[in-house]
N, C-alpha and C positions, 0 to 999 in steps of 0.2 A: 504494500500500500504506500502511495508515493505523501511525502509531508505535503502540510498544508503552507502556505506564503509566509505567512506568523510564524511558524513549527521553524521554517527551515530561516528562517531570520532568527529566531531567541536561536535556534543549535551556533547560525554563525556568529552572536555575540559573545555566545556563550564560550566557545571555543577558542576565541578570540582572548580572553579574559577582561571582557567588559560589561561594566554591569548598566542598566536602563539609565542611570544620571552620565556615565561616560559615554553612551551614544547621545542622549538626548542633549548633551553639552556638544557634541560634535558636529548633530545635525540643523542642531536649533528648533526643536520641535518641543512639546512638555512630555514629562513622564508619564502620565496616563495618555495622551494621545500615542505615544509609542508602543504602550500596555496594550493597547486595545487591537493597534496593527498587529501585533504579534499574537494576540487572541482569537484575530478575525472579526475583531467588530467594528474594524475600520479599515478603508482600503486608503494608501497615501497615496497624495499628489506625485504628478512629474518630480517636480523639483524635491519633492520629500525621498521620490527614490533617486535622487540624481544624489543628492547626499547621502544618503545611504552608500549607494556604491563607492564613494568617495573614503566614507567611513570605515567600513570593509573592505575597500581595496580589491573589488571586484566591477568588471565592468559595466559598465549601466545596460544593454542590455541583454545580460544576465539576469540580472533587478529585475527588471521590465517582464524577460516571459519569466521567470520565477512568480510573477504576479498576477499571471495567466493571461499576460496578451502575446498574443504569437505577432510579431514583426512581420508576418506575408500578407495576415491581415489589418483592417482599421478597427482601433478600440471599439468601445460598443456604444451607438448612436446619440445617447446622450453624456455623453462626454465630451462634449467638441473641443476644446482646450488638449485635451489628454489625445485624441482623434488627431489633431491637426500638430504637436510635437512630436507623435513616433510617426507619420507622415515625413514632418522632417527627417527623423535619425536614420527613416528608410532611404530617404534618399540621400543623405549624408552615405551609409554606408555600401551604396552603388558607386559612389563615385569610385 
């Protein structure tokens, strides 16, 4: 059974040896908003995974389909913000 977004984000904090206030200082987001992405009771923004990757030191998107958008396709329709940056990154990584 493959982790869930949250799951496999606390194992890589965890791993990492950092605890919720050492990402949540890294990322600049609060401690219970980070609680709650790693619970699944919140999905983060672009930019919340663009830190993220930054902060773990994995590429953004890794982040991204770790989050369940696959890159071949567009986010899901209302999301247009989120829709129209991995549009970018798609074609950033054509060039």
């Amino acid at each position: 059974m493959s982790k869930s977004f949250g799951e496999w984000l606390r194992e890589m904090r965890k791993n990492r040896g950092l605890t919720l206030v050492d990402v949540t200082d890294l990322v600049g987001v609060s401690n219970p908003y980070l609680s709650q992405v790693e619970t699944g009771r919140n999905a983060p923004s672009l930019g919340v995974m663009d830190e993220l990757s930054k902060a773990y030191q994995v590429p953004l998107y890794i982040i991204i389909e770790k989050a369940g958008y696959d890159l071949g396709f567009d986010a899901p329709k209302e999301n247009t913000e989120l829709r129209n940056k991995l549009s970018q990154i798609k074609n950033i990584l054509k060039e």
